[in-house]
N, C-alpha and C positions, 0 to 999 in steps of 0.2 A: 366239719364236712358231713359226715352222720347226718344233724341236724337237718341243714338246707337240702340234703338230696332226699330226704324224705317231708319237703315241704312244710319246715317249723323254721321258724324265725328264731335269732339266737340272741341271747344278752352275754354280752363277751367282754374281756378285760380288752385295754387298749395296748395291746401289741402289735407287734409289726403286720405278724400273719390277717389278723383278723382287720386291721385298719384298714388292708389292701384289698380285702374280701368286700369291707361295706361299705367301701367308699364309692364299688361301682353299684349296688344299689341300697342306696339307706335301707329302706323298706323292710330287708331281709332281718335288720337287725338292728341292736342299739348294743353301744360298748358304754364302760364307766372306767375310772383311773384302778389302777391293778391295787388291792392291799385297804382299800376305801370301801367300807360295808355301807358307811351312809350313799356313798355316791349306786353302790352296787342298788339298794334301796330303792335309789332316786331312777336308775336304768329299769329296774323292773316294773314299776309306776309308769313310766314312760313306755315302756315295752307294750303295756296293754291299750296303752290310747290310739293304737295305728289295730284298725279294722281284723282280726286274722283272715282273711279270703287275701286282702292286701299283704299282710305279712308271708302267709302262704305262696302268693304266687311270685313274689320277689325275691321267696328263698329259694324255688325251683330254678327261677331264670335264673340265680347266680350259684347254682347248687351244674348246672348243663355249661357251664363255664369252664368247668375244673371237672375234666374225664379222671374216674379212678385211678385210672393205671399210670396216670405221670403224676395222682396224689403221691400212691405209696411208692412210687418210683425210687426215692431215697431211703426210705425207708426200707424195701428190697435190699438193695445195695450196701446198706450197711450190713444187715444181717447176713449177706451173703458177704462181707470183707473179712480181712483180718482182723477188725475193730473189736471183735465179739468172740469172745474166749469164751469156750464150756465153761460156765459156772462162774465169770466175771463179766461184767459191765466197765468199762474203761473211758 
């Protein structure tokens, strides 16, 4: 999120979070298989062939999509639960 709300286009592993992000627009970004350096490789080669002014403006439009405050919204929440013990991680 970092990335796109400051208008950079991202190379991502193919996880849920991230599939969900660029699926609504390619542009922002290109993913490769998680654990795969050739495929990581083959993403970043490809990452450079789409224009940056293109990648830029694809990562803002999908960067104003996802307001900060309902990103770290869980993330709040946890730290404010019981999940999170002084000086433990659970």
């Amino acid at each position: 999120m970092a990335a796109v709300t400051l208008g950079r286009g991202v190379v991502a592993s193919q996880l849920p979070y991230f599939q969900e992000m660029l699926v609504q627009d390619p542009d922002a970004g290109v993913m490769h298989a998680p654990d795969d350096s050739v495929a990581l490789a083959k993403a970043v080669e490809n990452y450079f062939t789409v224009p940056v002014e293109v990648r830029s403006s694809a990562a803002r439009k999908l960067a104003d999509r996802y307001p900060w405050d309902k990103c770290i919204e869980p993330l709040v929440s946890y730290f404010r639960s019981d999940n999170l013990k002084l000086g433990r991680n659970e």
